[in-house]
C-alpha positions, -999 to 999 in steps of 0.1 A, spaced: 751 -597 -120 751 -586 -158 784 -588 -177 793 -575 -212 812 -593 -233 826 -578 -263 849 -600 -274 828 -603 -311 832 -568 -311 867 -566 -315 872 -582 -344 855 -553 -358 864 -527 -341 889 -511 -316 869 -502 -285 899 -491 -266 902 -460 -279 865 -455 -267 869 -464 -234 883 -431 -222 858 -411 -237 834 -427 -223 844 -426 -188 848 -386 -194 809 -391 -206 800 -410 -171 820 -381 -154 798 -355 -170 767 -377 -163 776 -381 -127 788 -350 -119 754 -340 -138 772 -308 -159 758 -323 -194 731 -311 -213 692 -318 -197 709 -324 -164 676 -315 -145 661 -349 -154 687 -368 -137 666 -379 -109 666 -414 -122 703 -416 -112 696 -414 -75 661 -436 -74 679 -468 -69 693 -459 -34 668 -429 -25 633 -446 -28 622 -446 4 606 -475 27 575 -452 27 571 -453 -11 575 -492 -16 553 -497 17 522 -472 7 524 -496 -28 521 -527 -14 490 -513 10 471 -508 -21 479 -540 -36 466 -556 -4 435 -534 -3 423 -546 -35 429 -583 -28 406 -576 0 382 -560 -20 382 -591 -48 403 -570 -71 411 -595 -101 423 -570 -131 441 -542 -128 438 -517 -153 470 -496 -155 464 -467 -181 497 -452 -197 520 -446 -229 554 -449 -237 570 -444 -202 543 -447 -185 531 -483 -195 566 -503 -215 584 -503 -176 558 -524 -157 545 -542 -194 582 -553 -199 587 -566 -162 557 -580 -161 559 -604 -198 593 -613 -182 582 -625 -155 546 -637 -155 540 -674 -162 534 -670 -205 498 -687 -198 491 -670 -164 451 -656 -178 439 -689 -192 453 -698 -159 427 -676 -138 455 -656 -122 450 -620 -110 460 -595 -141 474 -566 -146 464 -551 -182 471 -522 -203 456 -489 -216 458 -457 -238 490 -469 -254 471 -467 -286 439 -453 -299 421 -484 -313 385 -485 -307 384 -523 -312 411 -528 -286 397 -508 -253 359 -519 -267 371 -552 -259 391 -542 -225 357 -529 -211 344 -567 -222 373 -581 -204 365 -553 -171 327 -568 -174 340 -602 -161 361 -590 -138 365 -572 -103 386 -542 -115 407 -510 -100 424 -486 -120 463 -473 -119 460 -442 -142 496 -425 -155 502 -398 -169 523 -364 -157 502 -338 -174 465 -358 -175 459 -342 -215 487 -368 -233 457 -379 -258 458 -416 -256 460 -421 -218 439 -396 -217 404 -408 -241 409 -441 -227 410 -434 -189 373 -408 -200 359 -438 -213 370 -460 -179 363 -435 -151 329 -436 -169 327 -473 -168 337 -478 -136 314 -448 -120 285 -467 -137 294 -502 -123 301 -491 -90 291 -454 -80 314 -428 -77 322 -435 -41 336 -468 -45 355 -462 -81 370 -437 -60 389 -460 -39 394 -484 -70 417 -460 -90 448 -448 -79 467 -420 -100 503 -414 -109 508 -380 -118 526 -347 -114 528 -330 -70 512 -305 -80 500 -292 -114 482 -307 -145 446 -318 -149 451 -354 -133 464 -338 -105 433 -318 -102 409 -340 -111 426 -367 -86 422 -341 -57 389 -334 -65 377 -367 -65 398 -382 -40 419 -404 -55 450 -423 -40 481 -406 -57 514 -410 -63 542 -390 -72 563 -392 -109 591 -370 -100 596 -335 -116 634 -349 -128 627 -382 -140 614 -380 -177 591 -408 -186 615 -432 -203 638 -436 -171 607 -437 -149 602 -475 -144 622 -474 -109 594 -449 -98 555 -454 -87 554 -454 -129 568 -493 -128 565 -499 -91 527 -494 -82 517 -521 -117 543 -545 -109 533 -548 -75 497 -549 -84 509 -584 -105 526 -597 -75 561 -588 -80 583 -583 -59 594 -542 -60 618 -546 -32 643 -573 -52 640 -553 -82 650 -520 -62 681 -539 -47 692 -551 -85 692 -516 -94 712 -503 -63 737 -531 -68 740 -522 -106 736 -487 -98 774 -491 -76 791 -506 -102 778 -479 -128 796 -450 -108 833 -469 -108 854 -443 -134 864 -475 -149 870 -495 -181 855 -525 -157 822 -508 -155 796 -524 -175 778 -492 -184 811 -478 -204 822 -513 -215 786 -513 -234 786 -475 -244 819 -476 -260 814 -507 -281 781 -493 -295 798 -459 -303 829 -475 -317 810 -493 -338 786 -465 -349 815 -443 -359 826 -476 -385 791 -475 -400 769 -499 -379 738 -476 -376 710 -496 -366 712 -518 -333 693 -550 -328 683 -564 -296 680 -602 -298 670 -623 -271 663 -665 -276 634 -659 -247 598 -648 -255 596 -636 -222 619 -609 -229 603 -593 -260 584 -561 -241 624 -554 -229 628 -552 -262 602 -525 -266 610 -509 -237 649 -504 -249 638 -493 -281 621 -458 -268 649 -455 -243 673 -455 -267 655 -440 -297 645 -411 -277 674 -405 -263 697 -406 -292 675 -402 -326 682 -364 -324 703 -335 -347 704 -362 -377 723 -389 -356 723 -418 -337 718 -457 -334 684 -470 -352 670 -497 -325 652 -528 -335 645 -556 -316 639 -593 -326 627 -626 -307 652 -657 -316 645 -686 -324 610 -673 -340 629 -644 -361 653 -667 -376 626 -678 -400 619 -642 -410 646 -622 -401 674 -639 -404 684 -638 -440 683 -604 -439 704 -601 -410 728 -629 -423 737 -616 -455 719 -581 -462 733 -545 -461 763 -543 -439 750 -516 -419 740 -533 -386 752 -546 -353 737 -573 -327 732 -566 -286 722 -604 -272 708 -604 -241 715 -643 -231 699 -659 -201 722 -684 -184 696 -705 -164 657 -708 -173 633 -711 -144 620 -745 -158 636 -785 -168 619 -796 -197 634 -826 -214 634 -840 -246 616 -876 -248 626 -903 -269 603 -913 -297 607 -953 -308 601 -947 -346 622 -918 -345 605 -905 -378 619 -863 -370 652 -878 -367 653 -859 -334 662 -887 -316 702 -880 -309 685 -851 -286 666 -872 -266 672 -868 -226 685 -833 -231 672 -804 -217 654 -782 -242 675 -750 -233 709 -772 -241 688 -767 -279 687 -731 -273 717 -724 -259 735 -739 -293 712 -723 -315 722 -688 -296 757 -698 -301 758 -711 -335 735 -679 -347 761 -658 -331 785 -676 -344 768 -674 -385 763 -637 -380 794 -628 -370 812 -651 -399 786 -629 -423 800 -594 -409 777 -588 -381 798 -580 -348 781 -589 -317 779 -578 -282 763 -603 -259 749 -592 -222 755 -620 -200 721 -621 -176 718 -651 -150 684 -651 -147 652 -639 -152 634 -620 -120 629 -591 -102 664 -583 -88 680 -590 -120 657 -571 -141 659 -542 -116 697 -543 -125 694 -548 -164 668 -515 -163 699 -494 -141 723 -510 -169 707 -498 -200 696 -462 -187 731 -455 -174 748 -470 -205 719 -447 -222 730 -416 -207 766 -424 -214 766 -431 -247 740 -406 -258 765 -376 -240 794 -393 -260 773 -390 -294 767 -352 -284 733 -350 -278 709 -341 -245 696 -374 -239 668 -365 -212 642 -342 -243 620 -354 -271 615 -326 -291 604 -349 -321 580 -366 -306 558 -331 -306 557 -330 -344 530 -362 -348 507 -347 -322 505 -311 -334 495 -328 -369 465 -353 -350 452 -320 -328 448 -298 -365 431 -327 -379 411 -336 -350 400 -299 -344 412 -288 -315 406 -254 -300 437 -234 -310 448 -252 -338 430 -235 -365 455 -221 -389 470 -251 -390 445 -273 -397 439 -252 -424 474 -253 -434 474 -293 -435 439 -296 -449 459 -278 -482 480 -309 -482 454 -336 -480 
């Protein structure tokens, strides 16, 4: 199971003081008297999804592998797409398309025409179903791109049999994907009304994808009930307080930006996926942590000067893997020409396990404290339990900062901008308000 260690923390900082607060925090989160406490679903999904859920998931991944299904398109933003893109870069094999192996790809996180031109090129070669996600239907990216694919797929295969290749995620009972999913027939599943779309991956949001790549749900529904028990103890030997009173601690001393590190590649998309968690939650009222992620060994030849020796201002969250899935060795090479050859017969990972170390080790010495999250390996039960970890700690911290961490009222600003430029019914005065600044 996942263990914090903060012991480059405290050099830094006392946590102790912390500790207690936080546990009030957890008490307020649990007890669910805090601000936006009617998204709080998420706390219950680990131990409340039901056998009927994770079954009626799996009988559509087997309905498409009896249809041929070979891609999977899953269309969704934010919430609704960094869940199942994270599990599934963590734990697909790094080459598994040039290998030929079933995919599942993404759509409508952006708006480039370039990139879903050349998705439909990629649906062309392919026998394709459709998981489309959104709560309301009219969220603009998911929603032009999943147009443009119900179109495609209608043409390629007639509207009966698109009908039983795309499945939608959406709202019980109101918005326009809900309608148009009844109308047409669609398979549906259910995003619960109190689980906001950053918390949803434990939901048919992450569930239904990963599945569709072969996953297994059940393991990562287990790590997340097993975390989700040691999350509720009132204790300094929780995790989820351990972690949210170190980063608070050492927010209050004037570490305001966060970085996630991780010495995988398969972990990047966690990275992504921890950044809108957190930055959503917390980036509110003028405060909270900045997040940034970066990929180590890679970002050590770009980022690591900076982080080294630049502005003081930052802190580091490691997410260390104890045991890789693979033995790799390093072979010996006669004329020895690298100089490499004092490393020959070792494992590659004993290489990255001291360049973790000694990074740590250079960052800390240059005023960069450290918490490392111990993980002991990469699949679904752990990852099920790293995603329980970081929402709880989430919830925590973000109550202890003094915000509601379950609304996004930022995230409105951008879009009301895009609809008076793009001409949208209703925006009138101001798009011509903003046309006076352009």
């Amino acid at each position: 199971m996942l263990k914090v260690d903060l012991s480059a923390v405290r050099s830094f900082v006392n946590v102790d003081p912390l500790m207690n607060e936080a546990i009030r925090a957890l008490d307020v989160l649990d007890r669910r008297t805090g601000a936006g406490n009617d998204f709080l679903g998420w706390l219950d999904l680990p131990e409340n999804t039901s056998e009927e859920l994770v079954a009626a998931c799996e009988a559509v991944v087997e309905d498409w592998k009896k249809a041929g299904i070979n891609l999977v398109v899953a269309v969704g933003i934010g919430g609704s797409y960094l869940g199942a893109k994270a599990t599934l870069e963590a734990l697909s094999h790094t080459f598994s398309s040039q290998l030929g192996a079933p995919q599942v790809v993404f759509a409508g996180h952006n708006l480039s025409e370039d990139y879903h031109s050349e998705l439909l090129d990629l649906m062309e070669q392919r026998e394709t179903a459709v998981i489309v996600i959104s709560k309301s239907g009219t969220t603009t990216e998911p929603a032009v791109a999943f147009r443009i694919v119900k179109e495609w797929m209608e043409k390629r295969y007639g509207q009966e049999q698109a009908r039983q290749r795309i499945v939608a995620v959406t709202d019980a009972a109101r918005g326009a994907l809900k309608g148009l999913a009844d109308r047409e027939g669609y398979r549906t599943f259910v995003i619960p009304d109190d689980v906001g779309g950053r918390f949803s991956v434990l939901t048919p949001v992450g569930l239904l994808p990963i599945a569709a790549a072969g996953f297994d749900i059940r393991a990562l529904l287990q790590g997340a009930r097993d975390m989700a028990a040691l999350c509720r103890e009132q204790s300094e030997a929780n995790p989820a307080i351990q972690y949210a009173a170190a980063r608070n601690a050492l927010y209050r001393s004037g570490k305001k930006i966060e970085i996630l590190v991780n010495f995988t590649p398969k972990l990047q998309y966690i990275g992504e996926w921890w950044k809108q968690l957190y930055g959503e939650s917390e980036g509110k009222q003028g405060l909270g942590i900045f997040p940034a992620s970066v990929n180590f060994t890679t970002d050590l030849h770009s980022m690591g000067q900076y982080i080294q020796d630049g502005e003081r201002t930052l802190f580091e969250t490691v997410l260390s893997v104890e045991a890789p899935k693979r033995n790799l060795e390093i072979p010996i090479d006669p004329e020895n020409l690298d100089g490499l050859n004092f490393l020959a017969g070792r494992r590659m990972e004993a290489c990255n396990r001291m360049a973790e170390l000694g990074t740590r080790l250079a960052h800390i010495d240059g005023g960069v404290p450290n918490i490392r999250l111990e993980m002991p390996r990469i699949d679904e039960y752990h990852l099920g339990a790293l995603y329980f970890f970081f929402e709880k700690a989430c919830g925590i911290s973000a109550y202890m900062l003094g915000v509601n961490p379950f609304d996004q009222p930022g995230v409105e600003d951008y879009k009301k901008n895009m609809f008076a430029l793009l001409g949208k019914p209703g925006y009138e005065e101001q798009t011509r308000e903003i046309q006076k600044r352009i």
